[in-house]
C-alpha positions as CSV (number, residue, x, y, z in Angstrom):
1,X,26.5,-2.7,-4.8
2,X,24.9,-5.9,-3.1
3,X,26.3,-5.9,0.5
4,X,26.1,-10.3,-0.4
5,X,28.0,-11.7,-3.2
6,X,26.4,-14.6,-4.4
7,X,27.3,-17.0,-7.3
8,X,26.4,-20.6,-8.3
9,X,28.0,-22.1,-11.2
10,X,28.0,-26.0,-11.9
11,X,30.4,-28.9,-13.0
12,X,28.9,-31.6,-15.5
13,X,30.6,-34.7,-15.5
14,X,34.2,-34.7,-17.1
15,X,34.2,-30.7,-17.0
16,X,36.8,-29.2,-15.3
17,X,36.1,-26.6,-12.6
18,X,39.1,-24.2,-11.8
19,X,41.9,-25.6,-11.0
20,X,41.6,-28.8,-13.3
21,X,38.8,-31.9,-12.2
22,X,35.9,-31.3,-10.0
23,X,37.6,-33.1,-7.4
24,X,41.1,-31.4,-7.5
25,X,38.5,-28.0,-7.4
26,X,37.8,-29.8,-4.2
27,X,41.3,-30.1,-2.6
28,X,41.9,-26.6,-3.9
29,X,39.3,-25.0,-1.7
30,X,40.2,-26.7,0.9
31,X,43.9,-26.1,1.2
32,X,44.3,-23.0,-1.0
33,X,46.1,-19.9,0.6
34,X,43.9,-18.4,3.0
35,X,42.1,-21.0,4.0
36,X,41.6,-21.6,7.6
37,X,42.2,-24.7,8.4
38,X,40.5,-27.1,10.6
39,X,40.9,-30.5,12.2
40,X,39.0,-32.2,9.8
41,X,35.2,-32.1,11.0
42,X,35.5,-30.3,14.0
43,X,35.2,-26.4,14.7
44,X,38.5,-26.0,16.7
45,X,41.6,-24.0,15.1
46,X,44.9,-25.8,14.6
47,X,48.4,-24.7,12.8
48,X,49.1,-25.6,9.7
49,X,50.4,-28.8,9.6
50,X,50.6,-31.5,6.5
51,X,47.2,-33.1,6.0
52,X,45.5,-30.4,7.0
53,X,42.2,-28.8,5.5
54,X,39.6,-26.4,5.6
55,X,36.8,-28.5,5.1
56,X,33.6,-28.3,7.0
57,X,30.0,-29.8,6.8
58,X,27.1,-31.2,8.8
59,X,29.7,-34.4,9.3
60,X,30.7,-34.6,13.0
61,X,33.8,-37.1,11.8
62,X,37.2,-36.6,10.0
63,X,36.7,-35.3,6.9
64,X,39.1,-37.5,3.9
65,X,39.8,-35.0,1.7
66,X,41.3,-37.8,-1.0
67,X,38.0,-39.8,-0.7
68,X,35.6,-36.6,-1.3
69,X,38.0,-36.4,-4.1
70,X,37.0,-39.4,-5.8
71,X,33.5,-39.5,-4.7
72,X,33.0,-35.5,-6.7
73,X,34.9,-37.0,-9.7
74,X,33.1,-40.8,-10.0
75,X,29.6,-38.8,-9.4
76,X,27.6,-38.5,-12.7
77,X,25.4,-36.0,-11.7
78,X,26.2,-32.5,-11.6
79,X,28.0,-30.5,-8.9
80,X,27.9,-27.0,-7.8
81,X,30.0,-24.5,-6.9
82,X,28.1,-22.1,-5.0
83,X,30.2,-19.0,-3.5
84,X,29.1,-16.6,-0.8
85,X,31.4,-12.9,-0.3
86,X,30.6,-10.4,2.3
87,X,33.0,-6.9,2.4
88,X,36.0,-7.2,4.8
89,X,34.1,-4.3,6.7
90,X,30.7,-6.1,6.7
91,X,32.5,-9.5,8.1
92,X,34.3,-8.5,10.4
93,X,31.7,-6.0,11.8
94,X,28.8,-8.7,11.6
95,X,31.3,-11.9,13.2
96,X,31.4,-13.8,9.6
97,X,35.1,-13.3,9.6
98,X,35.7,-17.2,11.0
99,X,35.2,-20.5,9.6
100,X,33.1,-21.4,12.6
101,X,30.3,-18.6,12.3
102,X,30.3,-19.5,8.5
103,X,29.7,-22.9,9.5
104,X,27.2,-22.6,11.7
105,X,24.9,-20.5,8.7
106,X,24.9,-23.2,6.4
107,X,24.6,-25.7,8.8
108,X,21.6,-24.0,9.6
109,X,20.1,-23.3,6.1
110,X,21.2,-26.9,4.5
111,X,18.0,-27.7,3.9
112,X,16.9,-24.2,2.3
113,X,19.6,-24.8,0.1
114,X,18.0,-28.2,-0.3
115,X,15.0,-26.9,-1.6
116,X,15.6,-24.4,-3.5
117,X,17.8,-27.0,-5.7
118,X,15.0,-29.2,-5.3
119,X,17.1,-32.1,-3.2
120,X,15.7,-33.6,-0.6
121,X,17.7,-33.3,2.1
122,X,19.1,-36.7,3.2
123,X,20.2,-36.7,-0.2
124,X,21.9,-33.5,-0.4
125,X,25.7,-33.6,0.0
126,X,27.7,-30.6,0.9
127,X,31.2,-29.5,1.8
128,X,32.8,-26.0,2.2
129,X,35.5,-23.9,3.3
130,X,36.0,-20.4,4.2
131,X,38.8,-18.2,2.5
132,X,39.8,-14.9,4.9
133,X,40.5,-12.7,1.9
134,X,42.1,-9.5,2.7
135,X,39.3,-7.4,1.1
136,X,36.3,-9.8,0.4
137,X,35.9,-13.2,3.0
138,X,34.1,-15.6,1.2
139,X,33.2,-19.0,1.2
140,X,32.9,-22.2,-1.5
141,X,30.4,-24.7,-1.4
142,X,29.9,-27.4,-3.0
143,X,26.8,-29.4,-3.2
144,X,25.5,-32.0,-5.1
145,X,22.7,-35.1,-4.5
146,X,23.0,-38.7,-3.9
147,X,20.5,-39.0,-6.7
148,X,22.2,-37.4,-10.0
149,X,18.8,-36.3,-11.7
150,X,17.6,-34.7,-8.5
151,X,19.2,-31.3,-8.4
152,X,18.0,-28.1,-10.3
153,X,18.9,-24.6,-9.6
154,X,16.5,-22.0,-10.7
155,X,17.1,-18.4,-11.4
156,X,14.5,-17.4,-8.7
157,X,16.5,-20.5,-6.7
158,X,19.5,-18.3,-6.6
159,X,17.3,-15.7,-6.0
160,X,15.5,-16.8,-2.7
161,X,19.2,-18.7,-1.5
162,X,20.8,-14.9,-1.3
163,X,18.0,-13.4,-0.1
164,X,17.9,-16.3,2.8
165,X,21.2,-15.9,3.9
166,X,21.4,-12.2,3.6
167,X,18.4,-11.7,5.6
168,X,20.1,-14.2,8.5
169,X,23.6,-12.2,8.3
170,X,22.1,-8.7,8.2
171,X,19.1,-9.9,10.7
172,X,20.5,-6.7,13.2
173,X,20.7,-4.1,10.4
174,X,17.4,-5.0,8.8
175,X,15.5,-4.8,12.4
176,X,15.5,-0.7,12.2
177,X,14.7,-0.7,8.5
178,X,11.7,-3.2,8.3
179,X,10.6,-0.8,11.7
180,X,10.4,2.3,9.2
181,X,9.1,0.3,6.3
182,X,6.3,-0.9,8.9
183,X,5.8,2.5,9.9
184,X,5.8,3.9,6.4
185,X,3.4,1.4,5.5
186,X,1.4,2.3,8.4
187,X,1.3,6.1,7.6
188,X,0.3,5.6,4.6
189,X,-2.9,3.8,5.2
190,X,-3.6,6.3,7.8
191,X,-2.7,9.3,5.3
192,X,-5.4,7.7,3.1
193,X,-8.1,7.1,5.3
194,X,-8.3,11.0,6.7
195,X,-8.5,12.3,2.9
196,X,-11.4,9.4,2.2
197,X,-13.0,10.5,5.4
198,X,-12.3,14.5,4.5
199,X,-13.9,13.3,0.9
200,X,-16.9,11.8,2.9
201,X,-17.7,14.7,4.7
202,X,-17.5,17.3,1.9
203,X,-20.2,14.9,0.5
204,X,-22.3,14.8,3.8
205,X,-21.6,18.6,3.9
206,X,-23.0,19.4,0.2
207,X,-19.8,21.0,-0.4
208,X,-17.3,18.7,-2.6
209,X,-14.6,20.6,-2.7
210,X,-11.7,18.2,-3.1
211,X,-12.6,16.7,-6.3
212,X,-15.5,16.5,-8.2
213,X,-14.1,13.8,-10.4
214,X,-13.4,11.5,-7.2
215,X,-17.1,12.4,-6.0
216,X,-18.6,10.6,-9.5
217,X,-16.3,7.7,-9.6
218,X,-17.4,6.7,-6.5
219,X,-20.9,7.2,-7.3
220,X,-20.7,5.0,-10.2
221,X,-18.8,2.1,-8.1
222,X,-21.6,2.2,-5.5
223,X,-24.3,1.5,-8.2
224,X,-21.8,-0.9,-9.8
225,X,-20.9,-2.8,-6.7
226,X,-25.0,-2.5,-5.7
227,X,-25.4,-5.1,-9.1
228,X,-22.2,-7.3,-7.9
229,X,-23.4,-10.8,-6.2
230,X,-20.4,-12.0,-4.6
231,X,-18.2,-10.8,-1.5
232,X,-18.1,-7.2,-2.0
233,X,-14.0,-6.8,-1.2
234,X,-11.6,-6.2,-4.0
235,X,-10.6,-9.8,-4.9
236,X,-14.1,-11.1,-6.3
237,X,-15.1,-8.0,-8.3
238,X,-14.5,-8.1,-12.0
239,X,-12.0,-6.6,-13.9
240,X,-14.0,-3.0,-14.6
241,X,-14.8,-2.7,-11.1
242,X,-11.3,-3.7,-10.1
243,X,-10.6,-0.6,-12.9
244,X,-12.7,1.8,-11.1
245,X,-10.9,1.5,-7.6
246,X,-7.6,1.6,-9.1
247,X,-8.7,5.1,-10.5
248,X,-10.0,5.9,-7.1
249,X,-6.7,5.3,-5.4
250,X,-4.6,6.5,-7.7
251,X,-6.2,10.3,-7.6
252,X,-6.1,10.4,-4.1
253,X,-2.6,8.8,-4.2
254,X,-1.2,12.1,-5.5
255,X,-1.7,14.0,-2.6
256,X,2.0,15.2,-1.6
257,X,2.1,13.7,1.7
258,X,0.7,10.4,1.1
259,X,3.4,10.5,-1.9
260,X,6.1,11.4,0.4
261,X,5.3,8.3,3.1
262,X,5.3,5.9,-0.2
263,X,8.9,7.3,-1.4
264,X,9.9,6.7,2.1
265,X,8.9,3.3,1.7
266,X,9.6,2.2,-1.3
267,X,13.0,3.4,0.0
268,X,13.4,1.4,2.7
269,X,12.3,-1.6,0.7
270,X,14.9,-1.1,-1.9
271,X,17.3,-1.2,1.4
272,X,16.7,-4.7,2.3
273,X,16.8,-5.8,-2.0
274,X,20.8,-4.0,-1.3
275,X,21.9,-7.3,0.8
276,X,21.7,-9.2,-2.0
277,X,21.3,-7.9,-5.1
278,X,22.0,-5.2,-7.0
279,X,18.7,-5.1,-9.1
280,X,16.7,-3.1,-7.2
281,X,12.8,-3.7,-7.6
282,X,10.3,-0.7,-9.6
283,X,8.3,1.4,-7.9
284,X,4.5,-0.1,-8.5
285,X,1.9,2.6,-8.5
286,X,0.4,2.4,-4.8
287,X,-3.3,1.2,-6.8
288,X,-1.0,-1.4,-7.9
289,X,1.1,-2.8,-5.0
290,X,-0.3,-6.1,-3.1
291,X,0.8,-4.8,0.0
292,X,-1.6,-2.2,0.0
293,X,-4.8,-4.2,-0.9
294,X,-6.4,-2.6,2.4
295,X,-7.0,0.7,0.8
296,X,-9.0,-0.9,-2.0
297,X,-11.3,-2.6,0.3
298,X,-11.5,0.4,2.1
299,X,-12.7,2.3,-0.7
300,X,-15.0,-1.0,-1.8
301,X,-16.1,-0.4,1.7
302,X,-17.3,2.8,1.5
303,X,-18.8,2.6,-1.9
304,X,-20.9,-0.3,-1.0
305,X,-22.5,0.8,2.6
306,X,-24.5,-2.5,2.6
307,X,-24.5,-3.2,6.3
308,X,-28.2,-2.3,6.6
309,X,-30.4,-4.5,8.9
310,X,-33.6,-4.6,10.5
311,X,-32.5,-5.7,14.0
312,X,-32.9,-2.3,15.6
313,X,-30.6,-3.4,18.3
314,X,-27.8,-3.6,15.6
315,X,-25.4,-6.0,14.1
316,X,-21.3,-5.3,15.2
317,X,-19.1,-7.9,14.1
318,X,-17.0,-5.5,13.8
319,X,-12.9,-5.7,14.2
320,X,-9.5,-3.8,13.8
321,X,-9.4,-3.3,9.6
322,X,-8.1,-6.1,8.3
323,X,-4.1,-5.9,7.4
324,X,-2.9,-9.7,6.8
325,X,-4.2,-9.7,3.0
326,X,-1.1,-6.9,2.7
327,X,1.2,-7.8,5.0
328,X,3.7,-10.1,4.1
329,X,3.5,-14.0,5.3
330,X,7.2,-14.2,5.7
331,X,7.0,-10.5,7.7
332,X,4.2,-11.6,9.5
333,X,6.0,-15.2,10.8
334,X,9.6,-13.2,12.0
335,X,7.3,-10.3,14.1
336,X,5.4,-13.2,15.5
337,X,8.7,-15.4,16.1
338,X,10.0,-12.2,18.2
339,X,6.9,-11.9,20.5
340,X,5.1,-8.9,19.2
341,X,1.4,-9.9,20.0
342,X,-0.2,-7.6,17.3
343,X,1.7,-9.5,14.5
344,X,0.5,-12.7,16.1
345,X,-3.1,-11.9,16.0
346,X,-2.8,-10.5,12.1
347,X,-0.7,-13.3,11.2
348,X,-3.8,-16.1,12.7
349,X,-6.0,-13.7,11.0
350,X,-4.2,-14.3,7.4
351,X,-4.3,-18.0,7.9
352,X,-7.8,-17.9,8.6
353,X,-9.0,-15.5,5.7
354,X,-6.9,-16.2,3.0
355,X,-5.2,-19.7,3.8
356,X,-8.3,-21.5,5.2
357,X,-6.2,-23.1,7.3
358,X,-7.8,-23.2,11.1
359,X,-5.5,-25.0,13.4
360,X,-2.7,-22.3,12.3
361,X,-5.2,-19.5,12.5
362,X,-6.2,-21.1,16.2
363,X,-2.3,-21.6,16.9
364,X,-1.5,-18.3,16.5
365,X,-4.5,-16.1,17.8
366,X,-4.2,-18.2,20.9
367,X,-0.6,-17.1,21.2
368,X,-1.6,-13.5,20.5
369,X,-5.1,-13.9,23.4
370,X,-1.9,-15.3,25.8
371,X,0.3,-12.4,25.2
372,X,-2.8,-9.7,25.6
373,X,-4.1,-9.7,22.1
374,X,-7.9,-8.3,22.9
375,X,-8.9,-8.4,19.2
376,X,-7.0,-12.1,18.8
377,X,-9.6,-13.2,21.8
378,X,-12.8,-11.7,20.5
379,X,-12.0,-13.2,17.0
380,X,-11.6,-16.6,18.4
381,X,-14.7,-16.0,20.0
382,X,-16.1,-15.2,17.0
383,X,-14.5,-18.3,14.9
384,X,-15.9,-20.6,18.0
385,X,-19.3,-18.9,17.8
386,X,-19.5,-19.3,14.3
387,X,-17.7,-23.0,13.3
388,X,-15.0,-21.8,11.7
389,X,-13.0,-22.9,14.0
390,X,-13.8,-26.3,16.1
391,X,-14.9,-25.3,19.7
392,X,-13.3,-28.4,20.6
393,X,-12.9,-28.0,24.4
394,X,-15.8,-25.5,24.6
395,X,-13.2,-22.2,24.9
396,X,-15.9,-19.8,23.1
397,X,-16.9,-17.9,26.3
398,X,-13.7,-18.1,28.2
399,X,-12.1,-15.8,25.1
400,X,-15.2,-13.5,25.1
401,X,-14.6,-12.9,28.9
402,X,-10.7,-12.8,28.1
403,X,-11.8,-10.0,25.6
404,X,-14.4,-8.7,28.5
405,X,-11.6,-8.1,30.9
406,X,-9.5,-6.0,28.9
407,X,-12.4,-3.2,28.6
408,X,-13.0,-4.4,24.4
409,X,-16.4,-2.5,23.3
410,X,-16.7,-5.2,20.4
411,X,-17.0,-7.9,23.2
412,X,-19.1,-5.7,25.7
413,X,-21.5,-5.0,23.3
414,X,-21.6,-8.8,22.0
415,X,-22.1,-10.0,25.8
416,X,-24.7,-7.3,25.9
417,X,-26.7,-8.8,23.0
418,X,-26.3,-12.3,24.6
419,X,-28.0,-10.9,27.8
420,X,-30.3,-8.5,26.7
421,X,-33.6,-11.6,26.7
422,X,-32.8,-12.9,29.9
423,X,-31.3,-10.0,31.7
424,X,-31.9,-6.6,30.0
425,X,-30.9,-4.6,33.7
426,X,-27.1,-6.8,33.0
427,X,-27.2,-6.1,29.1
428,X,-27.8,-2.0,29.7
429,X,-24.4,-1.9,31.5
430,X,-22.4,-3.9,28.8
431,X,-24.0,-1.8,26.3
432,X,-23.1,1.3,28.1
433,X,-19.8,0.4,28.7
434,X,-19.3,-0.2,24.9
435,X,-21.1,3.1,23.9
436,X,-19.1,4.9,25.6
437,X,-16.2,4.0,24.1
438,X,-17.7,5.3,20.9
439,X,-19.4,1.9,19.9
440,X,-22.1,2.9,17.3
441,X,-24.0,-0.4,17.6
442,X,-24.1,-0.4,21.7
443,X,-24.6,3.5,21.7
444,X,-28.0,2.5,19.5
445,X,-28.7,-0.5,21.7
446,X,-28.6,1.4,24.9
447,X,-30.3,4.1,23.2
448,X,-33.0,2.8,22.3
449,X,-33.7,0.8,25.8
450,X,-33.6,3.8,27.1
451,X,-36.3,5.5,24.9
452,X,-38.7,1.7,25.3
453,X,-38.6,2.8,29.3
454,X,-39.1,6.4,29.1
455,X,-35.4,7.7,29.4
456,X,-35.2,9.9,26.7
457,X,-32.7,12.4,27.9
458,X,-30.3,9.5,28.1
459,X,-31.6,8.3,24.5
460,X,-30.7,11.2,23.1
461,X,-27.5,11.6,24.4
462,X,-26.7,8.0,23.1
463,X,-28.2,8.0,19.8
464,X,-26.3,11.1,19.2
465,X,-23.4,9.0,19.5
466,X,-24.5,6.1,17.2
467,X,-25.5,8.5,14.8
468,X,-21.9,10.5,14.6
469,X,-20.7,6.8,13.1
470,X,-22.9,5.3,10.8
471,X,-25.0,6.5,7.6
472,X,-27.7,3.8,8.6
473,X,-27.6,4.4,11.9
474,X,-28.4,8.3,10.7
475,X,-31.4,6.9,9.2
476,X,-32.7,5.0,11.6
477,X,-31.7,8.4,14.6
478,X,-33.8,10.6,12.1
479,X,-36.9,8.2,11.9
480,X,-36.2,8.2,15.9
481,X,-37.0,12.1,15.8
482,X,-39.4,12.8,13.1
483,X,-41.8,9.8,14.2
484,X,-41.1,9.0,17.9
485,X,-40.5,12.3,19.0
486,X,-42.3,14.6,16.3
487,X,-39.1,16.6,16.4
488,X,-39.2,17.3,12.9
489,X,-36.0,19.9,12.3
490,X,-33.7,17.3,13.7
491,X,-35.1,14.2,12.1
492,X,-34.9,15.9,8.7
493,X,-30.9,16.5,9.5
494,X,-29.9,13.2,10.1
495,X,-32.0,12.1,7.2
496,X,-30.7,14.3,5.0
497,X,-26.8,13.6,6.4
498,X,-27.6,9.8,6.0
499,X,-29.1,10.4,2.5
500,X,-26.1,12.5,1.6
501,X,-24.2,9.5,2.4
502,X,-25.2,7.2,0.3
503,X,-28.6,5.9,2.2
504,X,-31.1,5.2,-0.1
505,X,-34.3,4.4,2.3
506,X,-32.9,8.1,4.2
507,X,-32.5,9.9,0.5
508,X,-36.5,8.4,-0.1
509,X,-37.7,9.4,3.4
510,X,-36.5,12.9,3.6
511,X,-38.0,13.3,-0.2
512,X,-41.4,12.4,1.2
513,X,-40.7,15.0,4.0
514,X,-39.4,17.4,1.9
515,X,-42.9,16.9,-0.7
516,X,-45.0,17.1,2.2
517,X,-43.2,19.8,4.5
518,X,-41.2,22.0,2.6
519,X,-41.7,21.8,-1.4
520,X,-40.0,24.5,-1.9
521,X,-36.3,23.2,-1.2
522,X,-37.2,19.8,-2.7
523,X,-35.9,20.4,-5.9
524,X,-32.3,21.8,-5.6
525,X,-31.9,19.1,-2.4
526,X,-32.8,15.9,-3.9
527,X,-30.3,16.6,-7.0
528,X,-27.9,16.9,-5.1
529,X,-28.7,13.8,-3.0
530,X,-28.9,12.0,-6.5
531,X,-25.5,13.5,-7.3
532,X,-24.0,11.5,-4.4
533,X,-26.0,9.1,-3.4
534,X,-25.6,5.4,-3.6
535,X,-27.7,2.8,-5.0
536,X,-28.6,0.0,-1.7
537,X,-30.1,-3.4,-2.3
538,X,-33.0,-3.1,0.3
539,X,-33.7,-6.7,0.7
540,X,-30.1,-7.2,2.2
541,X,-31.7,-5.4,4.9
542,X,-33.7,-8.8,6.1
543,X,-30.5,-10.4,5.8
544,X,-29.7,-10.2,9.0
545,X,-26.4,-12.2,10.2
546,X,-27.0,-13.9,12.9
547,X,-30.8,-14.5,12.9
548,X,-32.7,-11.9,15.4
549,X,-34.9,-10.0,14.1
550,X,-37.4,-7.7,16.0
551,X,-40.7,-8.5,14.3
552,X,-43.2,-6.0,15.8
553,X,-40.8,-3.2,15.1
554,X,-39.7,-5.1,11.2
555,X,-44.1,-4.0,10.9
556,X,-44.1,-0.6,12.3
557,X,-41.4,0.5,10.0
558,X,-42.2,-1.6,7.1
559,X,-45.8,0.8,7.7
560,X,-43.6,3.8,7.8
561,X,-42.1,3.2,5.1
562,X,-44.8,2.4,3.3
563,X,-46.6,5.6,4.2
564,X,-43.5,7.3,2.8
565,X,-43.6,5.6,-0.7
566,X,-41.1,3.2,-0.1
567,X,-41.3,-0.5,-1.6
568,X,-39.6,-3.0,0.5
569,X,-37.6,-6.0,-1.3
């Protein structure tokens, strides 16, 4: 049973509500048995006394019962009746078991109320009293506007009005629960992200063992999404596209403890619906539910593999994955309310990608850069860099050295990239420092200025690193080796690995090697490559964000290539 009893009937004009007119309904809530009377307007207790009444509303003055009366029975609009019940356990546990804390709430929510009756609110009129029922404390309200055609109660009205003031009674209770939802949530997407990578490297391995089935329909959304025009993330594909993740998420959704996290959450949800209602909401399939939008992109993500460049130093815009087109707005705005720096940063995030609305999205990721937020200040960064958001006192470096000082590779390797003309010795550190935190794009970077003075111990060591991250980055290791270095058994391997991966100039390349060197394994290897592999738009390989592009080395693999049998685009 709903832990919130909510109801909201109305009067029309001439209708009688309870106990005779609407405005004797009036005087009956307000001096009823069990009432708790007040001097009129004011929040401190008296005795019973003759005159006396329970009434209570934003009015700081002596409420005339006899005149509100008269102005509910003259008024020819309709008037409602709304009436809020907690359990005597609930109340008296919670502190709603007073006319004062009962006050307070709708004080504080008039003007939700307002809105969801679609009043505005210096025309909304309200008066109410609370009844200290043995088993059920409740309160009546009634409401109406100075303008008689204004008001109109919806059913998803009454809906968001319970949900509203349950959330503000049972703020404590619902803390621990939205915790384990959040967590739940959070598993989850972690759960599916190790079987997508385990499912990735049974391709890489040649082995697919998980699921054939899973193996082919991403095959065929690769070469689908390799056609598609747009923004390849799951709100612009089409609706067979769309189809094809679905199917994706929903086989791997099966496995039993990706299944149990998504019980446990669907749990917990159905927790928070129990305030204040006792309709509980369905269980959508996980391909289904909103909040989970992330893993579709994620599998988009890894079907596409377009971030192929010719800037050999590497392109890294890269950020935490992105969880605001999930999350919920209303989720987002309470965590950030409370302090919590990582809800601050997705919640500027969100306003940014899917509101368009910068000045909130610089409100809040300023907040979140104040409170520590490293990824907050290399976005703004990012936003200043790129005018989507208005560098209006020239912040831009100040939050990339914000970002520097808390040790973020994303930065360090941007600030490396930003140096490396001018002051290559400066732009080796950054790069360095980012690499070895695992950086693929700065491990490559430093790599390869090592290998350009000679270092190659070091270049090795480094483009090892790049390599362990990146399909493309395989590719362009493996060229590294067979061409540079004439180290022909480990160029072939991270071609092939790349290949495997869905690399279409490494699947072509280690062909060519395989015609030339070894004929005899080319057959049975490229199959399976073509069983895997993805299909690539080459010519989004000169589109490179940003605009450098290293010209004498664009020629010498562009000749490479071309000595392989590869067209470019």
């Amino acid at each position: 049973m709903a832990r919130l009893i909510f109801k909201a009937p109305y009067y029309k004009p001439g209708r009688k509500a309870g106990k005779g007119e609407r405005g004797a309904y009036a005087k009956y809530i307000a001096t009823r048995d069990g009432v708790e009377l007040l001097r009129s307007g004011m929040a401190d207790y008296i005795n019973e006394r003759k005159g006396s009444n329970g009434l209570f509303s934003d009015q700081g003055v002596v409420i005339n019962l006899s005149q509100i009366e008269e102005t509910i029975n003259n008024h020819s609009g309709n008037v409602w009746g709304l009436i809020f019940s907690l359990k005597r356990e609930d109340a008296e546990r919670l502190g709603y078991n007073s006319a004062v804390q009962w006050m307070n709430l709708l004080r504080s929510h008039r003007n939700d109320i307002a809105k969801e009756m679609h009043i505005a609110p210096g025309n909304l009129r309200w008066y109410a009293a609370y009844h200290n029922s043995e088993t059920h404390p409740h309160v009546h309200m009634l409401v109406w506007s100075e303008k008689p055609q204004e008001p109109h109660l919806s059913t998803v009205g009454i809906h968001n009005i319970k949900q509203t003031i349950a959330k503000d009674i049972f703020r404590q209770d619902l803390i621990s629960v939205y915790k384990e939802q959040t967590q739940a949530r959070d598993d989850i997407k972690l759960a599916f992200s190790s079987r997508m990578a385990e499912i990735i490297d049974e391709i890489s391995d040649g082995t697919i063992k998980y699921d054939p089935e899973i193996v082919l329909k991403l095959q065929f959304l690769s070469e689908k999404l390799s056609e598609h025009k747009g923004k390849k993330v799951y709100g612009y594909l089409d609706k067979d596209t769309k189809k094809l993740v679905d199917e994706i998420v929903k086989m791997i959704a099966v496995d039993e403890k990706i299944s149990e996290l998504y019980d446990l959450w669907h749990k917990c949800r159905c927790e928070t619906y129990r305030t204040y209602t006792d309709a509980m909401p369905e269980k959508t399939p996980l391909e289904e539910n909103k909040e989970f939008k992330s893993i579709r992109n994620e599998v988009v993500k890894i079907a596409s593999d377009l971030k192929i460049s010719f800037d050999f130093y590497g392109q890294d815009d890269s950020e935490p994955s992105d969880e605001t087109e999930e999350e919920d707005l209303e989720d987002l705005e309470y965590w950030s309310e409370q302090g919590d720096e990582t809800q601050m940063y997705l919640l500027g995030k969100k306003y940014l990608d899917e509101y368009d609305d910068p000045e909130e999205a610089e409100h809040w990721l300023k907040k979140a850069s104040e409170n520590g937020n490293e990824y907050a200040m290399y976005l703004l960064y990012k936003c200043y860099r790129d005018g989507r958001i208005e560098d209006r006192e020239n912040e831009k470096m100040k939050y990339l050295k914000m970002a520097l000082s808390k040790g973020y590779d994303a930065a360090e390797y941007e600030y490396g990239k930003l140096l490396r003309e001018k002051e290559p010795e400066e732009a080796m550190k950054y790069f360095k420092k980012a690499a070895d935190q695992r950086n693929p794009y700065a491990a490559y970077a430093y790599a390869k200025m090592c290998s350009d003075r000679g270092d190659i111990g070091s270049a090795k060591i480094y483009f090892r690193i790049a390599a362990s991250k990146n399909a493309d980055l395989r590719f362009r290791v493996g060229l590294w080796y067979f061409y540079d270095q004439g180290e022909h058994k480990i160029g072939k391997d991270y071609l092939k690995y790349a290949a495997a991966e869905g690399n279409i100039a490494a699947e072509k390349a280690f062909a060519s090697i395989i015609r030339r060197y070894d004929a005899r394994l080319f057959s049975g290897v490229l199959n399976l490559f073509r069983h895997v592999s993805h299909v690539i738009d080459n010519r989004a390989r000169e589109q490179v964000k940003g605009g450098r592009i290293d010209r004498k080395r664009l020629r010498e693999l562009r000749e490479k290539q071309e000595g392989l049998g590869m067209r470019m685009g």
